[in-house]
C-alpha positions in Angstrom: -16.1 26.1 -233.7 -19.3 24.6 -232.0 -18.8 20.8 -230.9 -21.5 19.7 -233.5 -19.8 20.9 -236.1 -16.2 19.1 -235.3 -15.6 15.7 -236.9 -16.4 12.5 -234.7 -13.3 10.4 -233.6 -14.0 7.1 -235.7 -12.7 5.0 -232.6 -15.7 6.3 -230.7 -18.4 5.7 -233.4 -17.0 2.2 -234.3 -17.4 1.5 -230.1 -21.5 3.6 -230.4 -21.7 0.9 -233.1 -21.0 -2.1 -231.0 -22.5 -0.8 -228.1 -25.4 -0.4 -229.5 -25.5 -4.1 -231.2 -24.6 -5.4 -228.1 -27.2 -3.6 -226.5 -29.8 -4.8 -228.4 -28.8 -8.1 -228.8 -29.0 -7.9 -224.7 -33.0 -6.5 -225.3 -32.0 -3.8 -222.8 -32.9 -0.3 -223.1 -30.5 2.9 -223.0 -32.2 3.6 -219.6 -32.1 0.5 -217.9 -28.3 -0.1 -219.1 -27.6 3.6 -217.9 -29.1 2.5 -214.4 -27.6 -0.7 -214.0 -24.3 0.6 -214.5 -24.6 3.6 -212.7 -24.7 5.9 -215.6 -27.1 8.2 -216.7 -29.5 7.6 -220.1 -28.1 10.6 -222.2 -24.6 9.3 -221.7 -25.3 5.7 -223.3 -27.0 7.7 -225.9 -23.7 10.1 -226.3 -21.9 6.8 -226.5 -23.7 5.1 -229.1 -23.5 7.9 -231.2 -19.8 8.3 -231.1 -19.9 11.5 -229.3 -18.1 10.6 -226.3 -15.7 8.0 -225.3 -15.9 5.8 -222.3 -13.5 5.4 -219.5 -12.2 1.9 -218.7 -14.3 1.3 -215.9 -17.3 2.3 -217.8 -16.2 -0.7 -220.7 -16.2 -3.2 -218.0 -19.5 -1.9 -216.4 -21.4 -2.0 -219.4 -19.9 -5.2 -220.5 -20.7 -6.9 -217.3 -24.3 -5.8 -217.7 -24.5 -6.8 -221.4 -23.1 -10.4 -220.7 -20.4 -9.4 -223.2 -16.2 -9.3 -222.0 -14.8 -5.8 -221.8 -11.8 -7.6 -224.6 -15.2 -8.6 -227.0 -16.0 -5.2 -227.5 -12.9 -3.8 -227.8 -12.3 -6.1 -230.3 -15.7 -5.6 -232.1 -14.6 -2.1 -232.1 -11.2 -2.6 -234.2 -12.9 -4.7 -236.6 -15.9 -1.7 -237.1 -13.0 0.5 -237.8 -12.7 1.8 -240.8 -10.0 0.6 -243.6 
């Protein structure tokens, strides 16, 4: 089965959703988060739309460079959740 075809995990699109709130709330671009934390662009892309999951120390790199605590998101996350 190819990996676009399999179903997205809903944790990781409620997190692209934050993220990407958060993001532009921040006016900071994919790129310039990506660099800041040490990641690449296509990977904060992959994140926002739910296609990969970050690691812990990725949550607290991008929260650091967002102005937003690693526990926000992750709360902003269960509330995007669906019912």
């Amino acid at each position: 089965m190819a990996a676009n075809s399999q179903k997205r995990n809903p944790v990781a699109i409620a997190f692209g959703d934050v993220l990407r709130a958060a993001r532009a709330q921040a006016g900071i671009s994919q790129e310039a988060l990506g660099l800041a934390c040490g990641i690449d662009r296509t990977y904060v892309s992959l994140l926002e739309r739910g296609e990969r999951q970050p690691t812990l120390s990725t949550i607290f790199a991008l929260s650091r460079q967002l102005g937003v605590a690693a526990d926000v998101l992750v709360a902003r996350t269960g509330k995007a959740l669906p019912k």
